[in-house]
C-alpha positions as CSV (number, residue, x, y, z in Angstrom):
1,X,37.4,-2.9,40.7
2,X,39.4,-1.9,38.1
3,X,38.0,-1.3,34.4
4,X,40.6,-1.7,31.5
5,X,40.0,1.3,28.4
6,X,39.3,-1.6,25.8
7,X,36.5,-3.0,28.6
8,X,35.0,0.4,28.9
9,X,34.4,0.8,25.1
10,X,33.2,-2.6,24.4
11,X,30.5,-1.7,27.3
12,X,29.8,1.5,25.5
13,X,29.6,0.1,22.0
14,X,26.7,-2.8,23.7
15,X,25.0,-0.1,25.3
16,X,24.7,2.1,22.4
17,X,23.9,-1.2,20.1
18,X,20.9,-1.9,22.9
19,X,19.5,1.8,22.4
20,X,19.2,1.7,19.1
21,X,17.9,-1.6,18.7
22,X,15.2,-1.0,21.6
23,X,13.1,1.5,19.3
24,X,13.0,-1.5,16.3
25,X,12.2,-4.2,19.4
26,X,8.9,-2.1,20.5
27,X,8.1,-0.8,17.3
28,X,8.2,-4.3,15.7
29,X,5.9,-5.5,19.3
30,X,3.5,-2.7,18.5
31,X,2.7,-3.6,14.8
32,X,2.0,-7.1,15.7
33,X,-0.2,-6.1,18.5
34,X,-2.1,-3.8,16.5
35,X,-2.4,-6.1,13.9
36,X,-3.8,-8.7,16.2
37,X,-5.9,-6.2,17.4
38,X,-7.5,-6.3,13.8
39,X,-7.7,-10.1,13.1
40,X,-9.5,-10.9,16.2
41,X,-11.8,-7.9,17.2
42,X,-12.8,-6.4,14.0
43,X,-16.4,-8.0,13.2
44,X,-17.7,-9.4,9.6
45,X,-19.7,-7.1,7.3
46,X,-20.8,-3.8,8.4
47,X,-21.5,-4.6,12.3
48,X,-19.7,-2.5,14.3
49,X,-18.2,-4.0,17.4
50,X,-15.8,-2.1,20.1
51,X,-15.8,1.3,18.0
52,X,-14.4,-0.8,15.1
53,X,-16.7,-1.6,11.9
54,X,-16.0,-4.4,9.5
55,X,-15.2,-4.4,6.2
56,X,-18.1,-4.7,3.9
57,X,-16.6,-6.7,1.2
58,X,-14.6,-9.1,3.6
59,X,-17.9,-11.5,3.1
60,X,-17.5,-11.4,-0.6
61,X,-13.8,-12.2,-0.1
62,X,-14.4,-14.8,2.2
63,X,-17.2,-16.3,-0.3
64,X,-14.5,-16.5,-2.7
65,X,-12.2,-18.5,-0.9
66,X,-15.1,-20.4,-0.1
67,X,-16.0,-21.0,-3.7
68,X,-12.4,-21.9,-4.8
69,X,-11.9,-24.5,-1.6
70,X,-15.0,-26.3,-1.9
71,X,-16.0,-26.6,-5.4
72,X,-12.6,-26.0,-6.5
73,X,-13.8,-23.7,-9.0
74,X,-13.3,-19.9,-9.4
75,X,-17.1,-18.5,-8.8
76,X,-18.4,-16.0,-11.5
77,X,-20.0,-13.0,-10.7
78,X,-23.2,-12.4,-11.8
79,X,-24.5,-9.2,-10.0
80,X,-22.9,-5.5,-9.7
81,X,-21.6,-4.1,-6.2
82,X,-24.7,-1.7,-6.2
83,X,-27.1,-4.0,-7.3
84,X,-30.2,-4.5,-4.5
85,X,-28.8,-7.8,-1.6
86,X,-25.0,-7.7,-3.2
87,X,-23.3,-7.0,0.5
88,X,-25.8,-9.1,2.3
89,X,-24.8,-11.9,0.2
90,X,-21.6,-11.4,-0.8
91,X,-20.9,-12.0,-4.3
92,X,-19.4,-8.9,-5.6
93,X,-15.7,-10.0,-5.6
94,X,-15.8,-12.9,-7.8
95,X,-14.1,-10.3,-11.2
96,X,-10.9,-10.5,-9.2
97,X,-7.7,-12.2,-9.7
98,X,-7.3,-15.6,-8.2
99,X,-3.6,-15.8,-6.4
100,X,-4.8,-14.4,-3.2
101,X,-8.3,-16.6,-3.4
102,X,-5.8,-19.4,-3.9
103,X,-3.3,-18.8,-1.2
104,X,-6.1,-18.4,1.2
105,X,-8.4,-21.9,0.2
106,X,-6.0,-24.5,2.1
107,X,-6.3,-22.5,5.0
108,X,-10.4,-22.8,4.8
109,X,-10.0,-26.7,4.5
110,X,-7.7,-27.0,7.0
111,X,-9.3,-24.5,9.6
112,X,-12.6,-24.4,8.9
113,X,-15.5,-21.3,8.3
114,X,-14.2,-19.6,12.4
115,X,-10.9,-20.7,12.2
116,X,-10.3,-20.5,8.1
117,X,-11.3,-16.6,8.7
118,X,-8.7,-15.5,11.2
119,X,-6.4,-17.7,9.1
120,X,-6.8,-15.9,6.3
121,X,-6.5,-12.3,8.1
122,X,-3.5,-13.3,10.0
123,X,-1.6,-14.3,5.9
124,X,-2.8,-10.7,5.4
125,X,-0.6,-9.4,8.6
126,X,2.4,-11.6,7.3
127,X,1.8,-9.5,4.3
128,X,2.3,-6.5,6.7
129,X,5.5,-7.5,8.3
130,X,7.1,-8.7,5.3
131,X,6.3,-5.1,3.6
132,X,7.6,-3.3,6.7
133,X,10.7,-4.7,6.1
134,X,10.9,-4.1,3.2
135,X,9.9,-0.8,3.5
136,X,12.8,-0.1,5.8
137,X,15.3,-1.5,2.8
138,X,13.8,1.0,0.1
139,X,14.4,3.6,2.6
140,X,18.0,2.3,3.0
141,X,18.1,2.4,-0.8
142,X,16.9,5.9,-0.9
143,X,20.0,7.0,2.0
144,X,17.7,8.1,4.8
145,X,18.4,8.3,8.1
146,X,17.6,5.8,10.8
147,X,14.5,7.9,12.4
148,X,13.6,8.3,9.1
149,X,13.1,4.0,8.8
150,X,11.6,3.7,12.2
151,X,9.4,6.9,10.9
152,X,8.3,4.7,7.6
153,X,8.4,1.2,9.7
154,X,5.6,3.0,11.9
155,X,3.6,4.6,9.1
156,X,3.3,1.3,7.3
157,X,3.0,-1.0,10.2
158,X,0.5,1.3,12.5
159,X,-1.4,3.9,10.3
160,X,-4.9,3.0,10.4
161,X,-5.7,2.7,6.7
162,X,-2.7,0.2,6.8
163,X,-3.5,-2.1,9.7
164,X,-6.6,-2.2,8.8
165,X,-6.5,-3.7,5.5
166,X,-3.4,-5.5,6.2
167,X,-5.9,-7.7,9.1
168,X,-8.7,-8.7,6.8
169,X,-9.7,-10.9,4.1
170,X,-9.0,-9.2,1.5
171,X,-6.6,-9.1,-1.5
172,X,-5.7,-5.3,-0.9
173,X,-2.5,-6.4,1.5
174,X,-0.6,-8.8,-0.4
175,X,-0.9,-6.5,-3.9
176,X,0.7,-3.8,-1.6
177,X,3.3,-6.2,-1.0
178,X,4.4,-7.1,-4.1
179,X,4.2,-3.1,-5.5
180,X,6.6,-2.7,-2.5
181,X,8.6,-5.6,-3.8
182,X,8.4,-4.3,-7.5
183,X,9.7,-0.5,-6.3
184,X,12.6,-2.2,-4.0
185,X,14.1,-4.1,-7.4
186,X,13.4,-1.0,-9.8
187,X,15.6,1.2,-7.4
188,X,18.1,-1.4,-7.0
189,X,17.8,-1.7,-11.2
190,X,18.5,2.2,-11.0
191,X,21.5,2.1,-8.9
192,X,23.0,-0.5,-11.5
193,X,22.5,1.5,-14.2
194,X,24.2,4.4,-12.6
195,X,27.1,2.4,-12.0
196,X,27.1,1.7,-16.1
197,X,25.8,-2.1,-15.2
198,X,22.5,-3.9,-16.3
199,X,20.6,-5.5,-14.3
200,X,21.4,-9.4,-14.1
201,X,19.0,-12.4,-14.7
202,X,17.9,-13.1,-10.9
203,X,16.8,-9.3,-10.7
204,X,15.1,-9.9,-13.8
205,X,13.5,-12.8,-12.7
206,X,12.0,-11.5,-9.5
207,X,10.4,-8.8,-11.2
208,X,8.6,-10.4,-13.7
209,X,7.3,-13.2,-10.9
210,X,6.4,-10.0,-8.5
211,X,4.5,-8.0,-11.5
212,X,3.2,-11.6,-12.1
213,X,1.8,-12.2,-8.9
214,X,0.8,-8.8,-9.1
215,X,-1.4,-8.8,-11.2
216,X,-2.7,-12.7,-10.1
217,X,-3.7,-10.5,-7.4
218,X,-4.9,-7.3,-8.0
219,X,-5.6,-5.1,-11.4
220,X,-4.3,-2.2,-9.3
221,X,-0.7,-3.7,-9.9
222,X,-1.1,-2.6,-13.7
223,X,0.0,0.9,-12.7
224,X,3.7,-0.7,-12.8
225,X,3.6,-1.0,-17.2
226,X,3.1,2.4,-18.1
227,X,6.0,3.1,-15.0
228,X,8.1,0.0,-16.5
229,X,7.5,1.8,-20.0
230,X,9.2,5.1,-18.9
231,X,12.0,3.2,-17.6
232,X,12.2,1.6,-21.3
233,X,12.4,4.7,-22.8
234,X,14.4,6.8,-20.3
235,X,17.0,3.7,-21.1
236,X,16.8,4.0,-24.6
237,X,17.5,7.5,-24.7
238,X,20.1,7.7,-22.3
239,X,22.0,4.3,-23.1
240,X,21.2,3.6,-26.7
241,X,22.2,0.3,-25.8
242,X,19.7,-2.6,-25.8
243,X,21.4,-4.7,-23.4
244,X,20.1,-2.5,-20.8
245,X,16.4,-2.3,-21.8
246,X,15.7,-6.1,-23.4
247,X,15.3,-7.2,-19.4
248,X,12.5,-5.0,-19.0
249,X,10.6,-5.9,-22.2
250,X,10.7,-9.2,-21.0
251,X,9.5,-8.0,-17.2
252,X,6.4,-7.0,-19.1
253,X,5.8,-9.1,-21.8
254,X,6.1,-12.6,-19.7
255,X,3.2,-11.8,-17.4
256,X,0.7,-10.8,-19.9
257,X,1.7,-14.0,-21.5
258,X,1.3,-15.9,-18.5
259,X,-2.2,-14.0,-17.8
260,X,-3.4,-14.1,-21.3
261,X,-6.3,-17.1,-20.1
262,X,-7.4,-14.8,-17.5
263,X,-7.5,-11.8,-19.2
264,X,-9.7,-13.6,-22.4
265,X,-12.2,-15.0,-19.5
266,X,-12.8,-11.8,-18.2
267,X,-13.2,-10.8,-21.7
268,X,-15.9,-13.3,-22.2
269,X,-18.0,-12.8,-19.2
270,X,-17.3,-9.6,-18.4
271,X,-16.5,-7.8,-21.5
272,X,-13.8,-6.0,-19.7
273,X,-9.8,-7.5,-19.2
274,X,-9.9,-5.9,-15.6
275,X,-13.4,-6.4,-15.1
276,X,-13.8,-3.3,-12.8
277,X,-16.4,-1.8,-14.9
278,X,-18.6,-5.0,-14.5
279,X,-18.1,-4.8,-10.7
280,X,-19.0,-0.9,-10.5
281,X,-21.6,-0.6,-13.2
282,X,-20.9,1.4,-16.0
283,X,-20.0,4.5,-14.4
284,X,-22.1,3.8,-11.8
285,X,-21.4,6.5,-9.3
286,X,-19.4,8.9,-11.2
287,X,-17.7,12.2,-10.0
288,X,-19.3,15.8,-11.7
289,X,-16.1,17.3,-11.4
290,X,-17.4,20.2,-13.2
291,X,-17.6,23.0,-10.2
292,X,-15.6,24.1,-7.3
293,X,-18.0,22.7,-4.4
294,X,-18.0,19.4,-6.3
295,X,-14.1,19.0,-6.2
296,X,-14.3,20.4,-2.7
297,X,-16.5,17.5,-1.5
298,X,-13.6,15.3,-3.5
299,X,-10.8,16.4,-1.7
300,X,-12.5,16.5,1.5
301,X,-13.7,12.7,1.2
302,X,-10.1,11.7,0.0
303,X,-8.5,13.3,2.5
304,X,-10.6,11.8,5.5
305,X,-10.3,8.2,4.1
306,X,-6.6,8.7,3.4
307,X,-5.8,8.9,6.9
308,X,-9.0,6.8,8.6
309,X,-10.9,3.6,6.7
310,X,-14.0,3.0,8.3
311,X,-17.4,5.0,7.6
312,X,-19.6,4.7,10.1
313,X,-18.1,7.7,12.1
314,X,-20.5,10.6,12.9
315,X,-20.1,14.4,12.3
316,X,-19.4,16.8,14.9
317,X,-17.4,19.7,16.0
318,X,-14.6,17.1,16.9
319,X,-15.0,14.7,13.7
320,X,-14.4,18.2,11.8
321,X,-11.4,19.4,13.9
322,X,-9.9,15.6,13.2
323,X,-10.7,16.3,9.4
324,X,-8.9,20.0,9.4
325,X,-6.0,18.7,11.3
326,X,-5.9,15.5,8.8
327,X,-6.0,18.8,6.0
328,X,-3.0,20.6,8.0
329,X,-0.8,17.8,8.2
330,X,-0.9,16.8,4.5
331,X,-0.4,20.9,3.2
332,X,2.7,21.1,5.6
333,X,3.9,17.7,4.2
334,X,3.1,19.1,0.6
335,X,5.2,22.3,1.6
336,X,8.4,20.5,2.6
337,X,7.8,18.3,-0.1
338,X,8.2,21.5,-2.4
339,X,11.3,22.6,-0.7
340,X,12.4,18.8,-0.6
341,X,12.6,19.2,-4.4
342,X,13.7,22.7,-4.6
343,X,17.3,21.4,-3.6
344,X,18.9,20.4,-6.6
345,X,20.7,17.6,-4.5
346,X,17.7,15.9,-3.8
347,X,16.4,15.9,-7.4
348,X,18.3,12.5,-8.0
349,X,16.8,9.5,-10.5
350,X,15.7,7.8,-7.5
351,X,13.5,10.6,-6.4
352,X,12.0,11.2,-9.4
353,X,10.6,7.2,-10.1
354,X,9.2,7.7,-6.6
355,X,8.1,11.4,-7.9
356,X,6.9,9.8,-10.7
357,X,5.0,6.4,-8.9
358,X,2.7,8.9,-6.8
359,X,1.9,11.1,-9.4
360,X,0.7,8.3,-11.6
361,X,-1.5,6.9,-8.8
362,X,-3.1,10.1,-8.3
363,X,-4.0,10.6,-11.8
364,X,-5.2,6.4,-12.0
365,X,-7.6,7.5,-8.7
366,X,-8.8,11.0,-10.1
367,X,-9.5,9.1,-12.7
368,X,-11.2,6.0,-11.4
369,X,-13.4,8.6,-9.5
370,X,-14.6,10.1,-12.8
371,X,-15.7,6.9,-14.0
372,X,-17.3,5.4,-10.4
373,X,-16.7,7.9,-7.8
374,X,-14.9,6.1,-4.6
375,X,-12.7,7.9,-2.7
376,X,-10.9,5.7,-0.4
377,X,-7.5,6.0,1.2
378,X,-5.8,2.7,0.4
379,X,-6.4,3.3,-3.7
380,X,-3.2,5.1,-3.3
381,X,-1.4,2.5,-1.3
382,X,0.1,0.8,-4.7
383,X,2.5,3.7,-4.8
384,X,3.1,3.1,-0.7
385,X,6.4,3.5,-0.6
386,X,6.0,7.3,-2.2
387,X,3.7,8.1,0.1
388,X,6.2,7.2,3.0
389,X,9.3,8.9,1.2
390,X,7.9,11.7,0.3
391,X,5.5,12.0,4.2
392,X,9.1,12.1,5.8
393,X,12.3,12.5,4.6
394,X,11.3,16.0,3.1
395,X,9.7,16.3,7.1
396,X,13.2,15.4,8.4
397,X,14.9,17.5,6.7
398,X,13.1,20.9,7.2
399,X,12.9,20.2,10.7
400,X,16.7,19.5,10.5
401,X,17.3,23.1,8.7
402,X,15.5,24.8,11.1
403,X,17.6,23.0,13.9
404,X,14.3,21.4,15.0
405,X,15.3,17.7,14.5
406,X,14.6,16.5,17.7
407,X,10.6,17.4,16.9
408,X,10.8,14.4,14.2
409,X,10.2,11.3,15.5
410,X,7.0,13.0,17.7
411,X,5.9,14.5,15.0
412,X,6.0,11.1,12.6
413,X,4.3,9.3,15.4
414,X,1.3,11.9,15.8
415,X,1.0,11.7,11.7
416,X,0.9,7.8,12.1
417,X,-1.2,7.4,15.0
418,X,-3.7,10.9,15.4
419,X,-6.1,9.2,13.2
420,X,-7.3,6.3,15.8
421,X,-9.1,9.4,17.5
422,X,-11.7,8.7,14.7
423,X,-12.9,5.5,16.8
424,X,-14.3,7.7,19.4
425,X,-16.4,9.0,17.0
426,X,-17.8,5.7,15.6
């Protein structure tokens, strides 16, 4: 049998088009299974069940949405988190936003209290695909490679912290999502304006319903005005031209319009706009950051829950090699991200609003542990799509310089997945 040149290369072309869609095909067949994973065995409250331990404030979530479906009413909260019988009943959620309460309240009627509960964790996991994908277009945006995306894809999709949260009843996932969303349109805003264009109404439009929903969803999402602000003035400096920066005043003007009745109810009951000082006390469990053991125990805390959420594991000799390792990974990350910089080439606008995203984060959860000292992983996930630009393109590229770029993709899938040996120890 004779094969024609032109047959030979269409047979190449599908072969090659089959090997580099079969990574996306398993990866995408991994996240939901992991996800699943979550929904159906992680238990309510603090039991622990299979190695896995529920989320304490699922119950209060799930009250909420309760609340809202029944009595069509949103519940007011009338205890602190800390206060003596808050987990076991539940009622510590009720300061927070109500989109997420809302989304999930049909699903309770029409599912019932068994049924209502996985319903709600599995709108958590669409929450998850959608911000894989979505993910995988920032990092498009940002011109990395394609191990680079499956890298991110994975980190997102299978990194404890993240399919964890992304499982439960909680409003955490979908205010990830729409940061992701806001930090796709901002870069695509950027690339506009480098190309002497402003950004056009339906790009406008998004925006403000994303930093809307946003903040419906979770006060977290406020970290995007002071970012929005910067871009205001960075504009103004640059462009002296107001057609450029009147679509961002509007981005943040409309939703505080929008939110003004919620904002003056928290104001009367809580005497707070965000209301996170009623729900932790008034500096309740604050951080003494004032000595070098004290910022130790910080860092050390932070770290842990950064890469592994749950905290029922116990300490031994493995528990602290797990912890060290944890340690290693992020100071060789923080070293590449150095030389990352370093390169002139790579210090591009783009970079620096990512640059700029984490850094603000960090400072918002240095500082929120001053006030009520919680040092838990997924604070930082607002500025999620830093954390995965900055974890491994920088990674990529050292290994690339060193001609050690084969090492990448093993090396991104030990970063992503290392920290499920925790569950041994829980």
């Amino acid at each position: 049998m004779i094969i024609s040149v032109g047959e030979r290369k269409i047979r190449m072309t599908t072969a090659r088009s089959r090997f580099q869609t079969a990574p996306w095909i398993i990866l995408a067949a991994s996240i939901v299974c992991i996800h699943l994973f979550f929904v159906f065995l992680t238990p309510t409250g603090s039991e622990v069940r299979y190695h896995i331990q529920g989320l304490n404030d699922e119950k209060s979530h799930f009250n909420y949405v309760k609340t809202l479906a029944l009595m069509r009413v949103i519940p007011v909260q009338e205890h602190l988190v800390r206060d003596s019988g808050s987990v076991e009943r539940g009622d510590y959620e009720y300061y927070q936003p109500p989109l997420y309460y809302a989304l999930c309240a049909p699903l309770y009627l029409a599912f019932g209290e068994w049924g209502g509960l996985q319903a709600c964790r599995i709108l958590s996991v669409l929450a998850a695909l959608l911000s894989v994908v979505i993910i995988v277009l920032i990092l498009r945006q940002m011109s990395c490679s394609g191990q680079v995306q499956i890298a991110g894809a994975m980190f997102v999709g299978l990194t404890p912290v993240s399919a964890y949260f992304f499982s439960l009843v909680s409003n955490d996932g979908l205010s990830w999502l729409f940061s992701i969303l806001l930090v796709y349109e901002l870069l695509k805003a950027e690339k506009r304006e480098l190309e002497n264009r402003a950004i056009g109404w339906g790009a406008t439009i998004r925006m403000t319903l994303y930093l809307l929903a946003g903040i419906a969803t979770k006060a977290s999402v406020f970290l995007f005005y002071p970012v929005i602000t910067v871009v205001i003035i960075r504009l103004l400096l640059k462009r002296r031209n107001m057609r450029f920066v009147w679509p961002f005043i509007g981005i943040l003007l409309v939703p505080l319009v929008i939110m003004a009745p919620w904002f003056a109810r928290s104001w009367q009951l809580y005497y707070s706009h965000t209301t996170q000082s009623f729900c932790d006390g008034p500096n309740g469990r604050s951080m003494n950051f004032g000595s070098a053991l004290s910022i130790l125990r910080f860092v050390k805390s932070s770290i842990r829950y950064f890469w592994f959420p749950m905290s029922n594991t116990y300490s031994s000799v493995v528990f602290r090699l797990l912890c060290g390792f944890g340690s290693v990974i992020l100071a060789a990350i923080g070293g590449c991200v150095a030389l990352f910089l370093a390169r002139a080439r790579n210090r591009s606008t783009m970079t620096a609003f990512l640059a700029g995203l984490l850094a603000l984060n960090l400072a918002a959860y240095v500082c929120y542990n001053v006030h009520w000292g919680n040092q838990e992983g997924r604070f930082l996930y607002t500025s999620l799509p830093s954390i995965v630009f900055f974890i491994f393109a920088p990674l990529e590229e050292a290994l690339t310089r060193i001609n050690r770029g084969k090492f990448f993709l093993p090396s991104a899938v030990i970063i992503t997945l290392f920290p499920y040996l925790f569950l041994a120890l829980t």
